[in-house]
N, C-alpha and C positions, 0 to 999 in steps of 0.2 A: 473478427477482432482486428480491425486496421489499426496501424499506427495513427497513432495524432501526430502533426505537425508541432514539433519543437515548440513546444510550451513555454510563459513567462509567466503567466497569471493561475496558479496554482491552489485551489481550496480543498482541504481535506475534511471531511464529515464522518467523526466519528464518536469513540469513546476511549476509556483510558487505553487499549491498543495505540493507539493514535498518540496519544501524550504525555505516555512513559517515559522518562528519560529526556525530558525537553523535548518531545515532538518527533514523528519521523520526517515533519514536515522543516521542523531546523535544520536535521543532519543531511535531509535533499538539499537543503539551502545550503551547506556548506560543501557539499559534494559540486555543485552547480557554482558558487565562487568559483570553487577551483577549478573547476573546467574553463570557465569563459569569465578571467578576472576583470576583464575590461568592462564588461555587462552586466555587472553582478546587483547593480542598482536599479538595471529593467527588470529583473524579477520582484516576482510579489507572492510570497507562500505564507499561508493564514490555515488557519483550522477554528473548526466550531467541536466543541464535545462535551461531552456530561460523563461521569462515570456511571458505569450500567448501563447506558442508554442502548435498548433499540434502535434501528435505522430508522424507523417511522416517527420517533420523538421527533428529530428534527426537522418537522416539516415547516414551522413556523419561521425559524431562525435561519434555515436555509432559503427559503423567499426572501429575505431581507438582506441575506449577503448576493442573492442574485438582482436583489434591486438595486444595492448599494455600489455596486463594484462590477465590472466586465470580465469574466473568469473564461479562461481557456481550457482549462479540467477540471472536475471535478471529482472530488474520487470518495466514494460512498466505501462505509465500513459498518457492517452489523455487531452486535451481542456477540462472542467467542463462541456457542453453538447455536446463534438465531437462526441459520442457514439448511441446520440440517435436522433442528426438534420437530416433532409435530403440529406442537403448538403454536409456532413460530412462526415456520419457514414461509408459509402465506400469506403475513404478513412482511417479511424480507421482501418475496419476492415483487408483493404490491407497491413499498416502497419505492424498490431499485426502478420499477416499471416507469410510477408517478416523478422521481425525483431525476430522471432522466430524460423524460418529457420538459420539466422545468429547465432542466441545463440547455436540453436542445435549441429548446425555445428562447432563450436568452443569449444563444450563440457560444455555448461549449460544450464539450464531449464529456461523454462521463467515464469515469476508469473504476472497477469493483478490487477492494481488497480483500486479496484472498489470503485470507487469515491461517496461523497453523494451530497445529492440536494443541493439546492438553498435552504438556510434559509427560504425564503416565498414563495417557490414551493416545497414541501417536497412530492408532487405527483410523482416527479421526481424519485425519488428515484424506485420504479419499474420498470421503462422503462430503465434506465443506469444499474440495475441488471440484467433484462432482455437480454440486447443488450451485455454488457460484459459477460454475464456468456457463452452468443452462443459464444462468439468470443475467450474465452477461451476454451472450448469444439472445435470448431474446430483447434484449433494450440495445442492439446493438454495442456495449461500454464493453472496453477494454478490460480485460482480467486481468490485476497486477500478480505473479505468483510468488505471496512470500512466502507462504506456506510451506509450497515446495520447497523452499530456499533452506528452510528450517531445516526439513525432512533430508535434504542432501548433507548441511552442515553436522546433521548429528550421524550422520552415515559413516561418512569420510573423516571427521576432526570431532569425536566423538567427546573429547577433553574441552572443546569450546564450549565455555558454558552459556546458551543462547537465552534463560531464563531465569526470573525470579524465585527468590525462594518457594514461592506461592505457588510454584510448578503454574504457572497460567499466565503473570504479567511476562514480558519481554527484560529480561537485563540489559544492561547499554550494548552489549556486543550483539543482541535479538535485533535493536531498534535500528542499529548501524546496519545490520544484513539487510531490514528492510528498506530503510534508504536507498541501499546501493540498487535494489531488486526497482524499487521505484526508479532511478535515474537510468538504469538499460531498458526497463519496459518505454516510460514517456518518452527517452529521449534517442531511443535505438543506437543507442554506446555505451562502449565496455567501459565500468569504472573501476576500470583495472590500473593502477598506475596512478590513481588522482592521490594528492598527496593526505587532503583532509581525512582524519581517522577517528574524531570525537575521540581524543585522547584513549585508545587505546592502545597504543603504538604501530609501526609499520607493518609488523609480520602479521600482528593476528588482522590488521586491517586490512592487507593483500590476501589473504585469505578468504575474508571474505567478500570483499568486493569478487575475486573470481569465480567462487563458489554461486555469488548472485546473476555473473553475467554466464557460466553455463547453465544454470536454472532458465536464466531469460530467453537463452538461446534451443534448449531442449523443449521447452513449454512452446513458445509459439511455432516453431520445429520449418516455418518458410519465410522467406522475407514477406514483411506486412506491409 
């Protein structure tokens, strides 16, 4: 799992994970303003999603954004247990295989979202590390770990509420963790300090922007 080079052109492929809360692909975008205000107009963050969707649904729609557009990451997100069901997970991992081949081949890297449990199945969370981290490892793509990010935040700040009532969607402070977990995996910096919070104010935003860059830092464990 090497680092990618500092990315601009950013596509996310998923489902309502992905577009809870305006996007995790906004609140990268405004993490990434704020890091680099000068540039903030060479970035280009888009997301395709269906709610429900499989990873394999979007095989159609993602050809068309790799024909339409020159993308530098792509970052594939399964079904919330497509990764680890029986039913499923071979389909997941043919996806990840096929839609990584396509990114290749179009000239970008793919990164896998590693999604976390079920609010009252947080055992989950191993087996969806487990089964994505092989299926990044085999397609060579980067493992994002939000997962984990989750699993530390409910550890340590136990009163941060990181979900929906639905025990399963992301709340804004879920979609912000993930963000921040994305801008230290893609871009190998701490978004410790960055000012953007998606309005939930400074403290619980420093919170967890640190909580995501020791996750970042634990999970890939050497420099990449």
């Amino acid at each position: 799992m090497k680092a990618i080079p500092r990315p601009r052109r950013i596509l996310f492929v998923g489902n309502s994970f992905t577009y809870f809360n305006g996007g995790v692909h906004a609140h990268l975008g405004g993490l990434i303003g704020d890091a680099d205000p000068g540039n903030r107009d060479r970035y280009l963050l888009r997301a395709i999603t269906a709610s429900g969707a499989a990873l394999s649904e979007h095989a159609r729609s993602l050809r068309n954004a790799l024909r339409s557009q020159k993308w530098d990451v792509v970052v594939l997100q399964g079904r919330s247990t497509e990764p680890i069901e029986k039913g499923s997970v071979a389909g997941y991992r043919s996806a990840v295989r096929d839609f990584s081949r396509l990114a290749r081949d179009s000239g970008a890297r793919t990164a896998l979202f590693l999604t976390w449990a079920l609010e009252d199945r947080p055992e989950l969370t191993g087996p969806l590390r487990e089964s994505i981290t092989a299926a990044g490892n085999e397609s060579d793509a980067l493992v994002v770990p939000v997962g984990p990010a989750f699993e530390r935040v409910r550890a340590e700040t136990p009163g941060l509420v990181l979900y929906a009532p639905d025990r399963l969607h992301p709340s804004l402070a879920g979609t912000y963790l993930a963000a921040c977990v994305f801008y230290g995996a893609l871009f190998d910096e701490s978004p410790v300090g960055l000012a953007y919070s998606a309005g939930l104010g400074a403290e619980v935003a420093r919170t967890l922007q640190a909580a995501a860059w020791k996750t970042v830092e634990a999970f890939y464990g050497v420099p990449r």
